[in-house]
N, C-alpha and C positions, 0 to 999 in steps of 0.2 A: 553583552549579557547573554547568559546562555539559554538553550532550548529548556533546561531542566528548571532552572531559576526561573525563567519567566512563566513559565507552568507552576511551577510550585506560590510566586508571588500573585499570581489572577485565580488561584483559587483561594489565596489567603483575603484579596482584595475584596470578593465576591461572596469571601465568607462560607466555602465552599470545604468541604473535608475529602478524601478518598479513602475510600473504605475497602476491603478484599484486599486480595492479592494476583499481581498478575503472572499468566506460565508462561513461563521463559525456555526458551529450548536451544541457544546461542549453538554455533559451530564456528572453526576457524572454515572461512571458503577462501583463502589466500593468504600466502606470506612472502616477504620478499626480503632481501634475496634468502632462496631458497638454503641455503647449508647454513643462515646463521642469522634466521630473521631480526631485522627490528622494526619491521611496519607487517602488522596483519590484517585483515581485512573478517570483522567478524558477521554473519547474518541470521538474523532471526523473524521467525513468525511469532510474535507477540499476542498473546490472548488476555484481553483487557476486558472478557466477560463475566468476571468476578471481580473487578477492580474501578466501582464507580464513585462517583462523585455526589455527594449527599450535603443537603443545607446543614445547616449545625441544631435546627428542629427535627432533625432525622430524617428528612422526606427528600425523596430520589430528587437530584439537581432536573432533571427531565424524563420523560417516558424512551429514551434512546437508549438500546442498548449496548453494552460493550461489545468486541469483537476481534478479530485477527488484521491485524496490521504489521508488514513489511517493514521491519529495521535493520538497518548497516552502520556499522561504526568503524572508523580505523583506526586502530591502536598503535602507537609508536613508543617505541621503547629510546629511552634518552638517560643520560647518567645511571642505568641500569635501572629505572624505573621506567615500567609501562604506565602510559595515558591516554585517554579516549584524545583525537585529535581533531575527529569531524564526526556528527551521527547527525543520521537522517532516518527520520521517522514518518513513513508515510501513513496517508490514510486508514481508515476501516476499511476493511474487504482487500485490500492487496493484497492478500495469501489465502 
């Protein structure tokens, strides 16, 4: 199951909504091989301090606020389509 599914299903579980939106500021930091990639390596500071999670009464899931967290994904390009292949999403505060 994936990272984003089971995110998206424990806040359905919990009865949870996400509200805002978060700024994304993605770059390629690697591609291989280099003259005719099909694996890239992309990195982002994620700001998820507009982007919280609220009961479905309206009222903030917690007093915790959002924050900047360290994301890498690696993209692989396959029958001429790109796909997210691994993403890792760390903590608040890692950037």
């Amino acid at each position: 199951m994936s990272l984003i599914y089971r995110g998206v299903y424990a806040n359905w579980r919990d009865g949870l909504v996400a509200r805002g939106e978060p700024v994304l500021s993605p770059k390629v930091s690697a591609a291989t091989p280099q003259e005719n990639p099909d694996r890239i390596t992309i990195t982002d500071c994620v700001d998820s301090s507009n982007w919280l999670n609220y009961r479905t009464d309206g009222q903030l899931e917690n007093d915790t606020p959002g924050g900047q967290r360290y994301v890498q994904a690696l993209a692989v390009q396959r029958a001429g389509e790109w796909k997210i292949d691994q993403l890792v999403v760390q903590a608040l505060g890692t950037c």
